[in-house]
SEFIZA-3560 file (N, C-alpha, C; in Angstrom, 3 decimals):
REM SEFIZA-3560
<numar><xx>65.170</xx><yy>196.694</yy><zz>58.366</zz><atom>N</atom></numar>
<numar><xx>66.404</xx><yy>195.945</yy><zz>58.401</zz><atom>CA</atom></numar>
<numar><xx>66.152</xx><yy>194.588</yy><zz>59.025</zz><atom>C</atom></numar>
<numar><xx>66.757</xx><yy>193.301</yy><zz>58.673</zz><atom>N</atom></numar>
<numar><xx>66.604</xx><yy>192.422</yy><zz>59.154</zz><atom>CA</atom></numar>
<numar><xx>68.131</xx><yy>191.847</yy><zz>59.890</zz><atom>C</atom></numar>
<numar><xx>67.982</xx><yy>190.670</yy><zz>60.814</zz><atom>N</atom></numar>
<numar><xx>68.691</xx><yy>190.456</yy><zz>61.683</zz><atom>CA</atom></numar>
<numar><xx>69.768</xx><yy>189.865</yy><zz>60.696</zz><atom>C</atom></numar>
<numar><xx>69.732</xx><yy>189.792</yy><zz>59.452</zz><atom>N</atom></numar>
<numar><xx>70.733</xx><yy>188.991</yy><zz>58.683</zz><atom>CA</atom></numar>
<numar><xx>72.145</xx><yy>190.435</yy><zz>58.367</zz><atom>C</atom></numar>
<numar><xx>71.385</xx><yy>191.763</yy><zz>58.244</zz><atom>N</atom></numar>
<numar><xx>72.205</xx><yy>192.569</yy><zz>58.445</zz><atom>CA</atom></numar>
<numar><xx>73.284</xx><yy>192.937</yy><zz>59.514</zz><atom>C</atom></numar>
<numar><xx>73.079</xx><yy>192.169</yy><zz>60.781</zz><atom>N</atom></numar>
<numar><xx>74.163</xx><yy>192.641</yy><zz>61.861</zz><atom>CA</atom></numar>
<numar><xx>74.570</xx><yy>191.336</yy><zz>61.635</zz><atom>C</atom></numar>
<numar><xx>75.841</xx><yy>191.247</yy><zz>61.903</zz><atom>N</atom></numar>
<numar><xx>76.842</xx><yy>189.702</yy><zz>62.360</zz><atom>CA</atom></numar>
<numar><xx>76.855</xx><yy>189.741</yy><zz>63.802</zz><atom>C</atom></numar>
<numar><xx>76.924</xx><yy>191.371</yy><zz>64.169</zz><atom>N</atom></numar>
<numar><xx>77.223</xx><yy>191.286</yy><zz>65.963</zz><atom>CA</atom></numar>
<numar><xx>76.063</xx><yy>192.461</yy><zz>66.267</zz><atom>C</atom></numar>
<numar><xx>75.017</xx><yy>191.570</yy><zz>66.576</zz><atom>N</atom></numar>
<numar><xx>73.633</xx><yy>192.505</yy><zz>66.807</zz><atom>CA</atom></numar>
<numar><xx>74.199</xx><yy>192.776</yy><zz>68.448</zz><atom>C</atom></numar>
<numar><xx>73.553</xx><yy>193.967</yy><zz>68.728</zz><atom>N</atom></numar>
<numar><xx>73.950</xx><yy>194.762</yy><zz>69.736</zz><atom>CA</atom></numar>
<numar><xx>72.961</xx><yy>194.022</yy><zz>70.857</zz><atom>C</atom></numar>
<numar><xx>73.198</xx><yy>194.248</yy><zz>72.158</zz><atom>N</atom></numar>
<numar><xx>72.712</xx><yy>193.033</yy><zz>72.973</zz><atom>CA</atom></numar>
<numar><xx>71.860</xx><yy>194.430</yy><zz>73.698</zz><atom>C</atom></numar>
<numar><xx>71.959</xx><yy>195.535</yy><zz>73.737</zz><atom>N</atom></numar>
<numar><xx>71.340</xx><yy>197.078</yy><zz>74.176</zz><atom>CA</atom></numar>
<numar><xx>71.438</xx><yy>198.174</yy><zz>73.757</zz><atom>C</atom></numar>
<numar><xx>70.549</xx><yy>198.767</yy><zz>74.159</zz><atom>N</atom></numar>
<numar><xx>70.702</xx><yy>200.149</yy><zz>73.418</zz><atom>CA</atom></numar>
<numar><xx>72.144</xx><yy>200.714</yy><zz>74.200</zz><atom>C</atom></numar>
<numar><xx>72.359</xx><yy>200.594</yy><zz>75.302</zz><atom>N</atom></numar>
<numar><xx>74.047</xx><yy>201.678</yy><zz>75.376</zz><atom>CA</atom></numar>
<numar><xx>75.063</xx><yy>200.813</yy><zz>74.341</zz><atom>C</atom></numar>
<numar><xx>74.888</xx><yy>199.478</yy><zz>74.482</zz><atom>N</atom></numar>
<numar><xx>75.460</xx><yy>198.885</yy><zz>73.105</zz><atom>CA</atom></numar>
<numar><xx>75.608</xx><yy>199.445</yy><zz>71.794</zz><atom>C</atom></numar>
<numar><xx>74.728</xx><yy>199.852</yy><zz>71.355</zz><atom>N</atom></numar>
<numar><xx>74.209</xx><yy>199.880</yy><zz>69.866</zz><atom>CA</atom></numar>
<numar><xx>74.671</xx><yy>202.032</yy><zz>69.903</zz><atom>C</atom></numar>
<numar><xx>74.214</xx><yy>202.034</yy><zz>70.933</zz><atom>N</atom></numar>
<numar><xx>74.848</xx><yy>203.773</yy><zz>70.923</zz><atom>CA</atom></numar>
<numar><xx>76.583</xx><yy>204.003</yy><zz>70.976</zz><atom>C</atom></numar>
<numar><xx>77.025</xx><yy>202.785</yy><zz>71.780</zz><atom>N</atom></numar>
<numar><xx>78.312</xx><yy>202.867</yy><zz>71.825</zz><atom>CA</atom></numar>
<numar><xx>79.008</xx><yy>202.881</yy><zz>70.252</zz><atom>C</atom></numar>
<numar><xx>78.425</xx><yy>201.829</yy><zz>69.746</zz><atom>N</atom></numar>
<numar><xx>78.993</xx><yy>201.209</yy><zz>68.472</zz><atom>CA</atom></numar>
<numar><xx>78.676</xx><yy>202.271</yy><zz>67.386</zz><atom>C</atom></numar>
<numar><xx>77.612</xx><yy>202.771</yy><zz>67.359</zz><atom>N</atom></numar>
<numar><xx>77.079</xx><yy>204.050</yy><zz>66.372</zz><atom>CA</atom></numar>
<numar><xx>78.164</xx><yy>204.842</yy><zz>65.896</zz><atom>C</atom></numar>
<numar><xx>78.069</xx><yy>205.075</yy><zz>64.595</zz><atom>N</atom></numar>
<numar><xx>79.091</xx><yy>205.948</yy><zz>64.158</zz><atom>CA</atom></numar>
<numar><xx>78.728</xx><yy>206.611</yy><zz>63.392</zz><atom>C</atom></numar>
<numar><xx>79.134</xx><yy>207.946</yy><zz>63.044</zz><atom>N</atom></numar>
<numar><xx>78.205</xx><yy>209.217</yy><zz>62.327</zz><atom>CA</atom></numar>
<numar><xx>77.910</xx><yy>209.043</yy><zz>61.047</zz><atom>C</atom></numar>
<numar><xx>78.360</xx><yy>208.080</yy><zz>60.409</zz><atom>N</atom></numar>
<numar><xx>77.369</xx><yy>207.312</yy><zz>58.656</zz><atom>CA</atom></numar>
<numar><xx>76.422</xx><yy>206.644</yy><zz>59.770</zz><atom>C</atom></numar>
<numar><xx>76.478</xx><yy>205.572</yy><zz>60.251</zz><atom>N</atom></numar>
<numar><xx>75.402</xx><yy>205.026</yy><zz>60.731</zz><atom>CA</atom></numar>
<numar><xx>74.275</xx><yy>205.905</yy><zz>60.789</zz><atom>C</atom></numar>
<numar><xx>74.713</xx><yy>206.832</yy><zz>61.630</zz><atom>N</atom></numar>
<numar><xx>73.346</xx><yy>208.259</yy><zz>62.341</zz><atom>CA</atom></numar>
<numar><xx>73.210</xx><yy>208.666</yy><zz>61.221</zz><atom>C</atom></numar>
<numar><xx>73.794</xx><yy>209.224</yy><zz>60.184</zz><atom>N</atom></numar>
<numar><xx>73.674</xx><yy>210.068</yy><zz>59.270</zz><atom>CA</atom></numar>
<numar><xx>72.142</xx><yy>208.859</yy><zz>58.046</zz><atom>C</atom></numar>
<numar><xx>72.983</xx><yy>207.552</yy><zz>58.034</zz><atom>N</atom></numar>
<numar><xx>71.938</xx><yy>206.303</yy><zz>57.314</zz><atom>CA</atom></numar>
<numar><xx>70.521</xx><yy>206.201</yy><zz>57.984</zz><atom>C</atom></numar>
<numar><xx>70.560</xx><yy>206.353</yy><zz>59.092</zz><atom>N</atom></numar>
<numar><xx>69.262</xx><yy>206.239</yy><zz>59.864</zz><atom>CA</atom></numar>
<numar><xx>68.219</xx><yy>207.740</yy><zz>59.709</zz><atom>C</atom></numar>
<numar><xx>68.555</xx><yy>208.894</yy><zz>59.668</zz><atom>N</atom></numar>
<numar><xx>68.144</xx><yy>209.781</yy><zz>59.509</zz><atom>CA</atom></numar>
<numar><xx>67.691</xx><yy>209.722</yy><zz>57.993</zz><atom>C</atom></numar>
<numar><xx>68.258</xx><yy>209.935</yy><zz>57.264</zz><atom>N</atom></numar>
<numar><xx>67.703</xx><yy>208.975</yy><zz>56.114</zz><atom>CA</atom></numar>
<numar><xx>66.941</xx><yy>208.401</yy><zz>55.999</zz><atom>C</atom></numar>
<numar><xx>66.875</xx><yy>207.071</yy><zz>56.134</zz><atom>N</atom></numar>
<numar><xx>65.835</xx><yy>206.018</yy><zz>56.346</zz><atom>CA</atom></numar>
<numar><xx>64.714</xx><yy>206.541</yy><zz>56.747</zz><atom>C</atom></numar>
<numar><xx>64.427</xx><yy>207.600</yy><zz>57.628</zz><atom>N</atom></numar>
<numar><xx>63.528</xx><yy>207.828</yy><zz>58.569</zz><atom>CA</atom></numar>
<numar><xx>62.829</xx><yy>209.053</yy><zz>57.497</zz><atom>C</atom></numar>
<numar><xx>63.624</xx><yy>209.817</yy><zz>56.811</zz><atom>N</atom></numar>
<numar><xx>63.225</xx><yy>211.025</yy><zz>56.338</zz><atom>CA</atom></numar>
<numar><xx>62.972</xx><yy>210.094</yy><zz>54.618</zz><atom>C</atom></numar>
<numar><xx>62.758</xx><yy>209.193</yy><zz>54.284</zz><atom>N</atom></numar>
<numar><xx>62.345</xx><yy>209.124</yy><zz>52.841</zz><atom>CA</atom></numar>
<numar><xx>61.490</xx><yy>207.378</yy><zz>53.469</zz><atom>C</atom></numar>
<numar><xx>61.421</xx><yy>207.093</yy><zz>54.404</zz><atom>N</atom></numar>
<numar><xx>60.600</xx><yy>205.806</yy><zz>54.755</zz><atom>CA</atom></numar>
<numar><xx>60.779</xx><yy>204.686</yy><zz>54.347</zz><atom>C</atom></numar>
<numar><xx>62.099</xx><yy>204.579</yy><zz>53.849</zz><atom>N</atom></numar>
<numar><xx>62.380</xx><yy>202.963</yy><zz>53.256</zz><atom>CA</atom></numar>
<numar><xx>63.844</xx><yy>202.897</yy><zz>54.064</zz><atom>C</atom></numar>
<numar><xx>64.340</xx><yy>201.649</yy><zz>53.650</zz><atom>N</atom></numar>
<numar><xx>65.582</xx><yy>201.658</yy><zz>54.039</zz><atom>CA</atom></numar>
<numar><xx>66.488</xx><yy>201.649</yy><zz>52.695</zz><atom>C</atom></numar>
<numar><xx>67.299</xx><yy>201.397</yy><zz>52.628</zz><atom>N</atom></numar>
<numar><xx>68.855</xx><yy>201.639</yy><zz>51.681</zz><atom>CA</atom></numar>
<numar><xx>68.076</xx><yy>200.775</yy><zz>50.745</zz><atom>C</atom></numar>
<numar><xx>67.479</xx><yy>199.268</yy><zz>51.079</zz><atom>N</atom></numar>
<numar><xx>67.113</xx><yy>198.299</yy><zz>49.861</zz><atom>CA</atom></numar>
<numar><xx>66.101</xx><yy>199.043</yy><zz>49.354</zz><atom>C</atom></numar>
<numar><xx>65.026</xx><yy>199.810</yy><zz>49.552</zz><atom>N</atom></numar>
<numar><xx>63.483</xx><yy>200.172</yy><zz>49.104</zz><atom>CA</atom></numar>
<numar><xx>62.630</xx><yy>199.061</yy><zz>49.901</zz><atom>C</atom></numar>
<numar><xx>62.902</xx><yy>198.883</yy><zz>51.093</zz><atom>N</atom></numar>
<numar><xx>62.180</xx><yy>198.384</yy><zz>51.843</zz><atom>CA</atom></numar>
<numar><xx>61.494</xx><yy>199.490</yy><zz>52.393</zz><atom>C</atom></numar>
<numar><xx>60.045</xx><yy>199.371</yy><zz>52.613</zz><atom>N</atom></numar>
<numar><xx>59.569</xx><yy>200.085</yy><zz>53.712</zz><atom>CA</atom></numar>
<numar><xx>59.989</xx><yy>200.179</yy><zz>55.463</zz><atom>C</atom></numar>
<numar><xx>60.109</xx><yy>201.490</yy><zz>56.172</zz><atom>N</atom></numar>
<numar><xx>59.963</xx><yy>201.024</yy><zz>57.526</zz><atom>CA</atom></numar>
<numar><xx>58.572</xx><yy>200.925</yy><zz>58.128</zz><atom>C</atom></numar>
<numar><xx>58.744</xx><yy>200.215</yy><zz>58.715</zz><atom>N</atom></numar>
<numar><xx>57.556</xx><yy>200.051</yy><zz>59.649</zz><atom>CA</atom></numar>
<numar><xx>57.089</xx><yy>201.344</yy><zz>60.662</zz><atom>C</atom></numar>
<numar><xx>56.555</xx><yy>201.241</yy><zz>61.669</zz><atom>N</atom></numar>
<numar><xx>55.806</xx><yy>202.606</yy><zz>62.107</zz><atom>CA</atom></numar>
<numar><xx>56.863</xx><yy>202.234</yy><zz>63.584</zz><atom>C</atom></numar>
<numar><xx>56.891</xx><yy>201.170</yy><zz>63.974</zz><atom>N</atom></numar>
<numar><xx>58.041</xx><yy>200.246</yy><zz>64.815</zz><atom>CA</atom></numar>
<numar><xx>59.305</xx><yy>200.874</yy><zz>64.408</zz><atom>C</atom></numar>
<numar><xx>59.568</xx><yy>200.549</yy><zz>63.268</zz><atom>N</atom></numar>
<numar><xx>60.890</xx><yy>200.811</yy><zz>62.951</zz><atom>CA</atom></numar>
<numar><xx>61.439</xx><yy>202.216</yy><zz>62.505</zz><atom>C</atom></numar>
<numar><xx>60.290</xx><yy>203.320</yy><zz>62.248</zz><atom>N</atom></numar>
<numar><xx>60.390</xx><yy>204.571</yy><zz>62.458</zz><atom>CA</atom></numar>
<numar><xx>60.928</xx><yy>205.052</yy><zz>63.712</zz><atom>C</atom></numar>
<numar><xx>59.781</xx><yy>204.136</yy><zz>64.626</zz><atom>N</atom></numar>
<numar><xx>60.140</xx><yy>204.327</yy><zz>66.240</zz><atom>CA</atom></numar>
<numar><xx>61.728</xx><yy>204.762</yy><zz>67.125</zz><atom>C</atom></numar>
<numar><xx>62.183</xx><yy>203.062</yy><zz>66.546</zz><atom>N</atom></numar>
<numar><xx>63.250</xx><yy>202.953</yy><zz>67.232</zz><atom>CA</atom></numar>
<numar><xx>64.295</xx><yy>203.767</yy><zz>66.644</zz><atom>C</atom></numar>
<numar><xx>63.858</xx><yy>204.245</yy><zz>65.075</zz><atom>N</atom></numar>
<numar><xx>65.487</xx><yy>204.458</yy><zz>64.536</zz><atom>CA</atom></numar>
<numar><xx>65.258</xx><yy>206.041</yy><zz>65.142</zz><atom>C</atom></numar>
<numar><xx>64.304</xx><yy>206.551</yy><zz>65.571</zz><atom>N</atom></numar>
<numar><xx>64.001</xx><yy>207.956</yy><zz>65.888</zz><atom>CA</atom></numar>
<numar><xx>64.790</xx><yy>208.178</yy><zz>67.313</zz><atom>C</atom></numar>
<numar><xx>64.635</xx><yy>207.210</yy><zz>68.158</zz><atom>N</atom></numar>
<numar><xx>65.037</xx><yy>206.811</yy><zz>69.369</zz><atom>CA</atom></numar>
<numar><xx>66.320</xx><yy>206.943</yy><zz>69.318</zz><atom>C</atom></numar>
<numar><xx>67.112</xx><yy>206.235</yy><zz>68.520</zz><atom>N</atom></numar>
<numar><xx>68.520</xx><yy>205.898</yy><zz>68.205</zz><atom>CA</atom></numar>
<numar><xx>69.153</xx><yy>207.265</yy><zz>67.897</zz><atom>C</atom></numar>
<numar><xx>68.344</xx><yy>207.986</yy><zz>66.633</zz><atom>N</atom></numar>
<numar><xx>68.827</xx><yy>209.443</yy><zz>66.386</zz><atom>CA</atom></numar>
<numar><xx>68.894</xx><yy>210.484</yy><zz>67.570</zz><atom>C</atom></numar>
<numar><xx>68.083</xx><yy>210.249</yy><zz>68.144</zz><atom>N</atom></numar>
<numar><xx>67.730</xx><yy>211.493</yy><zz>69.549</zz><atom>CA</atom></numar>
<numar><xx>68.627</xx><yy>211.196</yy><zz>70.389</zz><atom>C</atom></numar>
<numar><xx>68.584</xx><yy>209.768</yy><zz>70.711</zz><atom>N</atom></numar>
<numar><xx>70.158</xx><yy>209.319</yy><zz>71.587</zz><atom>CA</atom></numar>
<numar><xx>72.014</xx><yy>209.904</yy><zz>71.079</zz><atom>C</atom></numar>
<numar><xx>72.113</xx><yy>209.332</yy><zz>69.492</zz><atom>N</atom></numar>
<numar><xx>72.839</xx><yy>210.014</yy><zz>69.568</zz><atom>CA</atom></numar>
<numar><xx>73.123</xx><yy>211.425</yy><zz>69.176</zz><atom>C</atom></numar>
<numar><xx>72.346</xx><yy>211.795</yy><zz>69.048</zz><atom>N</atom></numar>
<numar><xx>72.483</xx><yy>213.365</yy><zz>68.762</zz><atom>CA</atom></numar>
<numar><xx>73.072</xx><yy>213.657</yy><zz>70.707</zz><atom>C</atom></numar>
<numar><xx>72.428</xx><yy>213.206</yy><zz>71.320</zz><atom>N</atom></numar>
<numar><xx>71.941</xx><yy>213.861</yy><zz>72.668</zz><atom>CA</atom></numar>
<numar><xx>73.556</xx><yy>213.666</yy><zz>73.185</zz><atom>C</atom></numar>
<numar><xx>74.448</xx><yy>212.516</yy><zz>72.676</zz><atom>N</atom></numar>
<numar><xx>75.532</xx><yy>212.433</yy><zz>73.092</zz><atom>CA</atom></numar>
<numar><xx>76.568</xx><yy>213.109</yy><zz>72.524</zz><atom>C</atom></numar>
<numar><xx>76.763</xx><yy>213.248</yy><zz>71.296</zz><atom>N</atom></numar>
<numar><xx>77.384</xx><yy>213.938</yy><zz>70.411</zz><atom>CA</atom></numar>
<numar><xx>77.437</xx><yy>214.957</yy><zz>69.883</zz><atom>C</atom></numar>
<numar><xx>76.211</xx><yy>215.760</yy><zz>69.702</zz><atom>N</atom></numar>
<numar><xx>76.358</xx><yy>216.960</yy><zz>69.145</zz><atom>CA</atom></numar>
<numar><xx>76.250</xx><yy>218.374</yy><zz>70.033</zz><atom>C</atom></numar>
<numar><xx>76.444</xx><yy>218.903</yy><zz>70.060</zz><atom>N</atom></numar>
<numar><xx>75.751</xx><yy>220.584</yy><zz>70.434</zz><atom>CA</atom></numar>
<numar><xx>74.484</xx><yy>220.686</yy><zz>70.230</zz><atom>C</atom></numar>
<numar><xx>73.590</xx><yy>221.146</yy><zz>71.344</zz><atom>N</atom></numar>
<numar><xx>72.366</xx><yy>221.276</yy><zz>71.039</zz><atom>CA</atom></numar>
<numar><xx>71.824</xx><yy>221.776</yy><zz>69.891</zz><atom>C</atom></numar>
<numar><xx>72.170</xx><yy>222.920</yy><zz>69.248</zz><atom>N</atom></numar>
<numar><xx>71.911</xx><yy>223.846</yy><zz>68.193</zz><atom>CA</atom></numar>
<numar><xx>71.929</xx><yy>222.660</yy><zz>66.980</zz><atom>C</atom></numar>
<numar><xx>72.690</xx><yy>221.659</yy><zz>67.084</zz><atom>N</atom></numar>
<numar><xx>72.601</xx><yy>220.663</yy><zz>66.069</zz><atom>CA</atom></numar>
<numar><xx>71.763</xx><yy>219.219</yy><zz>65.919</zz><atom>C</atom></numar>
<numar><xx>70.969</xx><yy>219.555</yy><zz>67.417</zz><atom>N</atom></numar>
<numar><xx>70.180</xx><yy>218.195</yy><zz>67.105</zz><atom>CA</atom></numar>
<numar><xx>68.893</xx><yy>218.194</yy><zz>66.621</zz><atom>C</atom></numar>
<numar><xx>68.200</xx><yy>216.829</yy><zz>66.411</zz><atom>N</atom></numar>
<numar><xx>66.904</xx><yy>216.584</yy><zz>65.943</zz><atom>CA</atom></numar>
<numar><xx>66.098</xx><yy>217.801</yy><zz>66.634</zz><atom>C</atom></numar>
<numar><xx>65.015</xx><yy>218.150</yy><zz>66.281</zz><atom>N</atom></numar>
<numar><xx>63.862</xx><yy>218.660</yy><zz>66.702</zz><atom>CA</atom></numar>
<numar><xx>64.522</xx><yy>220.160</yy><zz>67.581</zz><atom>C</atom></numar>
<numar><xx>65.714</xx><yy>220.666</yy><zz>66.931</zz><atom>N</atom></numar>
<numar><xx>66.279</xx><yy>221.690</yy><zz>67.940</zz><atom>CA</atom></numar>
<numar><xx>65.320</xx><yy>223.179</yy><zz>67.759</zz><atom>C</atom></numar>
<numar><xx>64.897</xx><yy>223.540</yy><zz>68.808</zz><atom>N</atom></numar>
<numar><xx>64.379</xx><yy>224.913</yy><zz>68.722</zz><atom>CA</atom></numar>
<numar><xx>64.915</xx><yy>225.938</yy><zz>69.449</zz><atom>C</atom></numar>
<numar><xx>65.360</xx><yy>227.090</yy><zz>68.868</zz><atom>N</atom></numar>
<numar><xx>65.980</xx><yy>227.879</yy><zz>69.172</zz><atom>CA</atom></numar>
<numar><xx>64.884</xx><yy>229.297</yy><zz>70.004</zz><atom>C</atom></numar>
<numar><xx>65.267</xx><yy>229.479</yy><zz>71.495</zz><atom>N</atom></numar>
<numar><xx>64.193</xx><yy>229.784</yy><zz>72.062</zz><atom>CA</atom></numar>
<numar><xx>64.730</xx><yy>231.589</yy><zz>72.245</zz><atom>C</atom></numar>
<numar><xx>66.001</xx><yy>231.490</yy><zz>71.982</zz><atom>N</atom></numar>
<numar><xx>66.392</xx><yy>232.814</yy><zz>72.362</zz><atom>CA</atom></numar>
<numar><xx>65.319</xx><yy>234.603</yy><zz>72.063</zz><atom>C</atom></numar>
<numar><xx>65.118</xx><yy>234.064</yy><zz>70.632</zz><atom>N</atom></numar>
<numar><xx>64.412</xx><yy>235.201</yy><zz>69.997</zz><atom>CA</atom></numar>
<numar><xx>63.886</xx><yy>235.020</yy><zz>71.185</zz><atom>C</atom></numar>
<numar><xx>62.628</xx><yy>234.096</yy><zz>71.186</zz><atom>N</atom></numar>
<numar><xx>61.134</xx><yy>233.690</yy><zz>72.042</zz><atom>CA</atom></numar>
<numar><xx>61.687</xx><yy>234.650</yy><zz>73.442</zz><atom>C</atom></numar>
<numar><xx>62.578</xx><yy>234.128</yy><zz>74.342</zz><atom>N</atom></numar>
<numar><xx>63.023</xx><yy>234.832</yy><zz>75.227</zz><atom>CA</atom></numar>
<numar><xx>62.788</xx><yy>236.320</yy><zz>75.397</zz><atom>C</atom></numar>
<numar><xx>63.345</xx><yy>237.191</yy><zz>73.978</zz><atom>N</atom></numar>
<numar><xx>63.875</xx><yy>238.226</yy><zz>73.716</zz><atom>CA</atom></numar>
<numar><xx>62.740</xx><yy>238.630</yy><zz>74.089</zz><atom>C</atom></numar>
<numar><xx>61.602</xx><yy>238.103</yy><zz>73.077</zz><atom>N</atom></numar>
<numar><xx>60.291</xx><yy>239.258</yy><zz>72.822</zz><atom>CA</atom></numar>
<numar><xx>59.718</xx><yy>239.358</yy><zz>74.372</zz><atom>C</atom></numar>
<numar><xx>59.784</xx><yy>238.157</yy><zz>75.265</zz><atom>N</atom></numar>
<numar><xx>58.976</xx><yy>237.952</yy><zz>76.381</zz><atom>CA</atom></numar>
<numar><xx>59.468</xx><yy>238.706</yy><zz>77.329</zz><atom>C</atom></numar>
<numar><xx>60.815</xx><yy>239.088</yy><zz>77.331</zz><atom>N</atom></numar>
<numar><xx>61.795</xx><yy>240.213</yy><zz>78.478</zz><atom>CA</atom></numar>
<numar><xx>61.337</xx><yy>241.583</yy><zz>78.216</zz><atom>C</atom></numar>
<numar><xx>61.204</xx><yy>241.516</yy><zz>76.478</zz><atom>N</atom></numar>
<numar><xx>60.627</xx><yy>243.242</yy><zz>75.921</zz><atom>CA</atom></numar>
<numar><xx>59.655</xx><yy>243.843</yy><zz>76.474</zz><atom>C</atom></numar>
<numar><xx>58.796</xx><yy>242.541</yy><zz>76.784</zz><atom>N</atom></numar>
<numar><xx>56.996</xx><yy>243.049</yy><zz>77.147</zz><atom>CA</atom></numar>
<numar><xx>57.064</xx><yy>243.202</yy><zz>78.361</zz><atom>C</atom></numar>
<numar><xx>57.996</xx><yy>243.368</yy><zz>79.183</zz><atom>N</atom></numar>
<numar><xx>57.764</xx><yy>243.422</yy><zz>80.781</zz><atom>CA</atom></numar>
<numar><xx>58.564</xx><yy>244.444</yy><zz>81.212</zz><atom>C</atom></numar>
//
């Protein structure tokens, strides 16, 4: 994405998390999971970075754990490890 895309580029990340809205998150996850952006631009390894950053943030604010990025569900894991003892 280039800076011609924001009119009101966010001055920080609690900025840019504030302003986030669930197409936004939903566009970025995207982006991230097919490696271009909306034009068929490539992202960069940078711009993988940050939009990964951005997703984990707001997941971390918004959702239920069970619903975020990289969620692992440890309960089974738990289960078997209480069995053996």
């Amino acid at each position: 994405m280039t800076d011609s895309v924001y009119i009101n580029k966010p001055h920080s990340w609690q900025a840019l998390l504030s302003e986030m809205t669930a197409e936004m998150h939903q566009n970025l996850k995207t982006a991230i999971e097919l490696g271009k952006w909306p034009s068929g631009d490539r992202l960069t390894t940078e711009q993988i970075e940050h939009c990964l950053q951005a997703v984990i943030a707001y997941d971390e604010r918004h959702l239920p754990a069970i619903e975020r990025v990289a969620y692992i569900d440890r309960s089974k894991l738990a289960a078997k490890t209480s069995d053996k003892t």
